[in-house]
N, C-alpha and C positions, 0 to 999 in steps of 0.2 A: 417664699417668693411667689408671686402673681406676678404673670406675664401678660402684655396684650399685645399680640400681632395683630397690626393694622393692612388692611388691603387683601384678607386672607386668600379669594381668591381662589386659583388653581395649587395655589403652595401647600399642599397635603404632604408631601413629607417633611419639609423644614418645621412644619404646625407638630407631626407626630416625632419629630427629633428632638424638638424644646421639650412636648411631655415626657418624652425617656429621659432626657437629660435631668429633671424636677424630679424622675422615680429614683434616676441614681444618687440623687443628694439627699435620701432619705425618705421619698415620697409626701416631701409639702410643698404646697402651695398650688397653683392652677394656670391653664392655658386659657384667655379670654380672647376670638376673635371678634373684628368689626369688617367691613365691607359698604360700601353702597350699593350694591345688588344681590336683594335679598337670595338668588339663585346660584350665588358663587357656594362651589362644595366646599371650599376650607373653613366653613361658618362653622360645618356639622359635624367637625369632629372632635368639638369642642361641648363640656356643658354648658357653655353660658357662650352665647354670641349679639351681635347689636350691630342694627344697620343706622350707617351714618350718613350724613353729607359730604359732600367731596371735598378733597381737603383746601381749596381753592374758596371753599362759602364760609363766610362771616361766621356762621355757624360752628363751623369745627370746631373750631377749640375747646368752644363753653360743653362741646357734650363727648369729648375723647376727656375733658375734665371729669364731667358728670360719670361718667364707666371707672375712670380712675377711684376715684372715691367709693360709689358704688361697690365695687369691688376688691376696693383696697388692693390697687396695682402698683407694684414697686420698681416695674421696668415695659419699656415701652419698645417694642421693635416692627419700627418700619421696614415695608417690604418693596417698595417702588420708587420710582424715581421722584414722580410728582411730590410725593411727602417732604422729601429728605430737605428742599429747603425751607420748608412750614417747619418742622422739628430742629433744623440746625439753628435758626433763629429763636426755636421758645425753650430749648434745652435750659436755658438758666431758670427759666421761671418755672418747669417743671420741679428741676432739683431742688429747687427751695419748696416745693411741696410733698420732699420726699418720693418723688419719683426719678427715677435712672432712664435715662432716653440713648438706646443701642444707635447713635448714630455720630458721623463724624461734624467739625465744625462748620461753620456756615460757609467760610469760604474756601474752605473745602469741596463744599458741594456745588458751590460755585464754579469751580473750577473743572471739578468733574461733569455736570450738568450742559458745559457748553466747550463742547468737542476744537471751535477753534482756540479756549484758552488751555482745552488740554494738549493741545499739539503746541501752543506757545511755552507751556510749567515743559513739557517733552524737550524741546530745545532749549530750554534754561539751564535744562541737568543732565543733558548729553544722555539721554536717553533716543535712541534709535525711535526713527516716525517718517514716515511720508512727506513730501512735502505738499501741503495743503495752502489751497487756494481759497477765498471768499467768491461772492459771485461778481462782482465787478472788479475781481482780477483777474481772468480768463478772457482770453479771447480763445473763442472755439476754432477756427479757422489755423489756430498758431497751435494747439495743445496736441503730445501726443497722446495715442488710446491702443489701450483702454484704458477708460478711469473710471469711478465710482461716485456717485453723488448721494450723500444723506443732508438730513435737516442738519443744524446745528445746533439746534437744542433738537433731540426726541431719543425713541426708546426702540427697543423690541425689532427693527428690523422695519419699521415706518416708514416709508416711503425712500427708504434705502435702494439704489440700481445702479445696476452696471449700463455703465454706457461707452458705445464703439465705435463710433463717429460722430461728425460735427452736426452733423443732422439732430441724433439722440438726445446732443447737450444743450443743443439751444434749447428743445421742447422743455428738459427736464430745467432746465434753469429757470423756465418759469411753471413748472408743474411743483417742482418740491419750494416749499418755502423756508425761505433764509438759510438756505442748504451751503453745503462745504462740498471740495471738488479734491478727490485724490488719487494717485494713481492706483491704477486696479492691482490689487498686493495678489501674486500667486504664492502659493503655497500650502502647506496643512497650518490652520488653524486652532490656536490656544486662547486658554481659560485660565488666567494665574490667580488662585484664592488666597487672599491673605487675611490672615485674623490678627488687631495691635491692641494692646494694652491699654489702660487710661492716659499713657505716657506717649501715645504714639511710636511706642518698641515691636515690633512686629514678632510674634510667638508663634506663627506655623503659616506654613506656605504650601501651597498646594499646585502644581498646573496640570490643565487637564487638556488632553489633545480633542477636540470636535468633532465625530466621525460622521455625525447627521446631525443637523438643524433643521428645526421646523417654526416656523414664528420666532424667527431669534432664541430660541432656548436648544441645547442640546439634548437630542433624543436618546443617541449613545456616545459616547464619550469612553476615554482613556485618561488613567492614571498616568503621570511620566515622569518620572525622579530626575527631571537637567539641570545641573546646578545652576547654569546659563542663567535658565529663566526665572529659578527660583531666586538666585541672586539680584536680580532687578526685579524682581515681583518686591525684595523684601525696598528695595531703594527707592522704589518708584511710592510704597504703599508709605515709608515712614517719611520719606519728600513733602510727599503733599500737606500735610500728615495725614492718617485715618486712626478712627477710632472701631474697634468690634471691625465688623465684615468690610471688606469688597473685594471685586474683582476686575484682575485690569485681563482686556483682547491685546493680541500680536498674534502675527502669524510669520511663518517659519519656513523659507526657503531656502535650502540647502544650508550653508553657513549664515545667509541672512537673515538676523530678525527684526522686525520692525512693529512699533506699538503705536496703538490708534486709538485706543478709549480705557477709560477706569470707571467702575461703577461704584461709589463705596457703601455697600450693601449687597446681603446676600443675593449671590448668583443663580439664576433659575435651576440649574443642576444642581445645587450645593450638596444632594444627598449622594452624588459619588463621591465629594471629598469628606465629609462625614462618613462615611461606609470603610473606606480607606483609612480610616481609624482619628483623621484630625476631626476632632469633637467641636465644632463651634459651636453652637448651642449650648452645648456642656459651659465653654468658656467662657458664651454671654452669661449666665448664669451667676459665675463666679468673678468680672474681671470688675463689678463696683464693691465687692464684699471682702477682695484678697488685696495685700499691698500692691505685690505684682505676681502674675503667673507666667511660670518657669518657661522659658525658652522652649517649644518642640519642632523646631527645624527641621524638615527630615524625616521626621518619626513619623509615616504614613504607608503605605503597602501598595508599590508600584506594580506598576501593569496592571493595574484593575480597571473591566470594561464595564459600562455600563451599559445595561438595553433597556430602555422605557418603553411601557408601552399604555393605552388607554385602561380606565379604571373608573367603574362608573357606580353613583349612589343612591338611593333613594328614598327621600324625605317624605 
């Protein structure tokens, strides 16, 4: 098997998780990154890398084609959000050329992609959420605070703020665009990883408590075995449905939990729930080659903390 992570980027260990996972199946086949900035370190830790166009240009396809060939790639894992709905649309016409595309369906990504139709699929299936506002459904003057405003479509922590009075929201209602309006959730903050089958069956779940954030990713992080959240990790992930990786946010006060986003694709931290013994990368490896892989619910090594820290390369 040939692999190409797209968007390699900062993702140095998920890139070095796919090569162990390829050593432990015997040591064949290869890690191929791409990037649009030739300066991203996930390029180099690879033998073969290639800088492309964003995946937004006319362009993409004809030369994530041209690598595929090239390098006789047999599976394809996006790593950001912007891809996921370029690859959930061309997933067919991939397969038909014998490539395996690590990602869920199109509307899927749809759904995940734009925060207020995941707070509507949330209310569909009695999953606990916030209640969420668009922008001409507030009036600042009537809302209580604190609330929270992100974009509706975006990523990473983007123009994501807390706001504490009327004053805040109007500016921010027209600073953030096409933004979403919720109440400001207290509590510690979770990470639920779930990896599903080609069937949409969910085979291991992971949540991880938030102890730092920095750009939206977590810098240290916890293991936490609740069946709670595991349990709606697994209902929420095979709902929608997902295919391979994602990861849905809730945060956690006291008896209360409440869910606000699903990403389905690996989570910026993924190498604590890997470490923790659920192998996803192992799993993408094998879930287009096996009928199905075996249920591992559970089977991960709670309380485990994570601490990141910088790690720097020289090309």
């Amino acid at each position: 098997m040939n692999i190409l992570i797209t968007a390699a980027s900062r993702r140095l260990a998920l890139i070095r998780s796919f090569q162990k996972a390829l050593s432990r199946d015997g040591g064949q086949g290869k890690v191929v990154t791409t990037d649009a900035n030739s300066l991203s370190p996930g390029l180099y830790l690879t033998e073969k890398h290639y800088i492309v166009p964003l995946s937004n240009s006319p362009d993409y396809k004809e030369r994530i084609l041209e690598i595929c060939h090239e390098e006789n790639i047999t599976l394809i894992v996006p790593t950001i959000d912007e891809e996921l709905p370029f690859f959930g649309k061309q997933k067919g016409e991939f397969i038909k050329k014998g490539i395996n595309v690590l990602v869920s369906e199109d509307k899927t990504g749809q759904v995940c992609n734009d925060k207020y139709l995941t707070y509507q699929f949330f209310l569909e299936n009695d999953i606990p959420t916030p209640k969420t506002y668009l922008k001409d459904e507030v009036d600042p003057a009537a809302m209580s605070y604190p609330l929270f405003i992100k974009p509706r479509c975006g990523r990473g922590s983007v123009q994501a703020f807390p706001v504490n009075n009327e004053k805040e929201l109007r500016f921010f209602l027209d600073y953030v665009h096409d933004p979403i309006i919720q109440p400001f959730l207290e509590g510690r903050e979770f990470t639920i990883d779930t990896f599903c089958d080609q069937n949409g069956k969910c085979i291991s779940v992971v949540p991880r408590e938030r102890l730092w954030i920095r750009s939206g990713v977590s810098d240290k992080g916890r293991t936490v075995k609740d069946k709670r959240l595991m349990d709606y990790g697994i209902k929420i992930a095979e709902k929608l449905p997902t295919v391979g990786p994602a990861n849905i946010q809730c945060k956690l006060n006291g008896d209360e939990i409440m869910f606000f986003e699903v990403n389905p694709r690996f989570s910026g931290a993924i190498q604590l729930t890997i470490k923790s013994g659920a192998d996803f990368p192992l799993y993408s490896t094998r879930i287009f080659n096996e009928s199905s892989l075996k249920p591992m619910i559970g089977e991960f090594q709670d309380g485990l903390t994570m601490l990141s820290y910088e790690e720097s390369l020289y090309i």
